[in-house]
Every structure is written in C-alpha cells, then in structure tokens.
Steps between C-alpha positions, in 0.01 A plus 500: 500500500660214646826567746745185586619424850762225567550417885120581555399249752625669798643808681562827272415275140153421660480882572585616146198270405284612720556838428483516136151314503377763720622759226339292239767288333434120372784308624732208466620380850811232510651291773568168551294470739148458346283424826586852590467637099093348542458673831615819411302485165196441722558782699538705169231388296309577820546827525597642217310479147851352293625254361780254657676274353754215691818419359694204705878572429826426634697786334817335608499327208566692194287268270179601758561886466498407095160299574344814671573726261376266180154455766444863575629672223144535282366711841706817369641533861515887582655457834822234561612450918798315485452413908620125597800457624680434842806518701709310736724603779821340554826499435575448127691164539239359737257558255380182265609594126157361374270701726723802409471416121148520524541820665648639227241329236175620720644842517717636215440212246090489502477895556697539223369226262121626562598866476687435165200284331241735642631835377512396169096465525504882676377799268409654812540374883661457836778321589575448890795269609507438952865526604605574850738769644728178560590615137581821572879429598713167575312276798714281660338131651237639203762453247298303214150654626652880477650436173177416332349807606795710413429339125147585510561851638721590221306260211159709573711830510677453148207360346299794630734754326475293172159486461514885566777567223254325278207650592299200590228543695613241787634582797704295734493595893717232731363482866781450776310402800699471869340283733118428445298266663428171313626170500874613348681497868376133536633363142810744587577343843523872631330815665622881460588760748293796311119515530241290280231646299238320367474335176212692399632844612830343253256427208292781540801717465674314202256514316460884535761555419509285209214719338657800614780346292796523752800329434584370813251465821610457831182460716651614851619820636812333686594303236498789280730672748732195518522484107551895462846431804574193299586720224753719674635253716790249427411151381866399705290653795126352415619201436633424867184649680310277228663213612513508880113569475410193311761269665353573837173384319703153422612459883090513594 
C-alpha cells in the first residue's frame, strides 16, 4: 500500500511520512526541495522496512501536479495528503499579485487537481486535505491565505458527503491546524498569540483521525474552543478582534 504526501520535506508533511512508515505504508514523498526529500528517505529506509519513493515537484504549476499524477499513478495510492501550501501576512494591496497567485495555485489549484485525478484511481482509500482554522471564517491581513483554506474546508466537506451518497468506499477528512511549529511563521512573515504544538503531536492527530474517518480535525483543545465561539459569534464582531490581532503582528 503506497500513501502520497505533498509538502513532505518539512514540519507536519515530514510528520505524516514519518508516521505512516512506522504503521507500515510505502510512500511517495514530494517537495521541491529534494536535498531534504534524500534525507528524510534515509531516515525512513533506516528505520522502517518500506518503500520510499522521491518525487521533485513544484505543484504551483498545474502542468507538474499533471506530471505527478501520470508518475505515481501505477502505485494504486491508498492514502492522498494534499499538505503544501503557505500563507502570507499583510495587507491585501501590499501583497505582490504573483506570490499571491501562486498561493492560490499551491493551495486550492494542486489540492484540487491531485484530489480529482487520484479519486478516479480509488475503489477504496483515504483522502486527507491540511487546511487551517484561518478558513474557518473571514481573516483580515490573511485575506488571500484564509480564502484558500475556506475553499479547501468546504471542497473536502462536499466531496466527503458525495462519496457517501454514492457509497464509495473513500473518505475525505480536512485537517484545520492553528498554530504549529514548523517553518510556516517564517515564509508567513508572522507569529500567533495562541500556543504551538508540535508538528508531530499535529500529524499524529490528523491522521487519527483520518482512520477514524472524521470529517474535520482540529488538533488543539483551544482552538477547538475558539472554532465552537466562532460559530455563535458575529463575523461583524470576529472580524474586528481578527484584525487588531494580526495588525499588531504587522507593527512588530
């Protein structure tokens, strides 16, 4: 059985890799980075009796996404982790329109390129797409960044409920992560108020709940709390409190 992670050559993506070889799974780890793809396949290979195949990929580019699926397609992938993707912090006109574009193409366009190509291939599987609670309501100076994982949030949800109507045996789970340590914060240009956990406490939990076949995970107490009060509350009141908090973060 062979499971796909995207995003795996550092912080939770490394994780999910690491943690699925332990349980036994051949995988497919992709990055761009491949100095960091051969030392974590080292690692694996190790100490864990798999199989682990690199895949160098920019999956901003649509035609790259196309290119993974056409190489891995013949390795009957059981498991898909849509997990690359980033975020910047800013305000939305300060923001470059390319590096936002390829926002948008790393997180909505490549998650749901590889999810579409993959499920086809799926009798029987796992589907688990990383979002963030930025998704979970509007996220001002996170405009572009919040937006993505709103998409992804509600993609993974629908889809879920079709495959169920049909009675397909794959099941889609969407992970919505708050702050977890890894490199994110640096590419991001920011740093949050709540607590860190760690990126293997994050992966650990996903993926639990992935075979437990939740919907959606949220792999923190508090930000479980703040998600259940975002429901009740306002977005006209949210959306100030959101604001003040990550302009403060601007003024650093």
């Amino acid at each position: 059985m062979y499971a796909l992670i995207t995003g795996a050559s550092s912080g939770i993506g490394r994780e999910f890799a690491l943690q699925l070889a332990k349980r036994g799974y051949n995988i497919i780890i992709v990055a761009r980075r491949e100095i960091r793809l051969e030392e974590l396949k080292k690692f694996i290979t190790k100490h864990y009796d798999v199989d682990v195949v690199i895949k160098e990929i920019d999956l901003s580019i649509k035609e790259e996404c196309y290119r993974l699926y056409d190489e891995c397609k013949d390795y009957k992938i059981k498991i898909l982790i849509n997990n690359a993707g980033f975020g910047k912090i800013g305000y939305f006109e300060d923001i470059p329109l390319e590096e936002e574009l390829n926002m948008i193409n790393t997180n909505i366009s490549a998650v749901h390129i590889l999810t579409k190509l993959f499920l086809k291939d799926m009798n029987k599987g796992k589907i688990l797409n990383v979002a963030s609670i930025a998704g979970l309501q509007p996220c001002p100076t996170m405009t572009t960044y919040g937006a993505t994982k709103s998409y992804i949030i509600n993609f993974s949800r629908g889809l879920n409920y079709e495959l169920k109507r049909k009675k397909k045996e794959v099941h889609v789970s969407v992970l919505c992560p708050g702050p977890v340590n890894t490199e994110f914060d640096k590419v991001a240009n920011t740093d949050f108020s709540l607590k860190y956990i760690s990126a293997k406490k994050c992966a650990r939990i996903g993926l639990d709940g992935l075979f437990k076949k939740k919907e959606i995970i949220i792999p923190s107490f508090s930000i479980k709390a703040l998600s259940l009060a975002g429901k009740f509350t306002p977005v006209k009141l949210i959306q100030p409190i959101e604001y003040y908090i990550q302009t403060r973060k601007l003024k650093k």
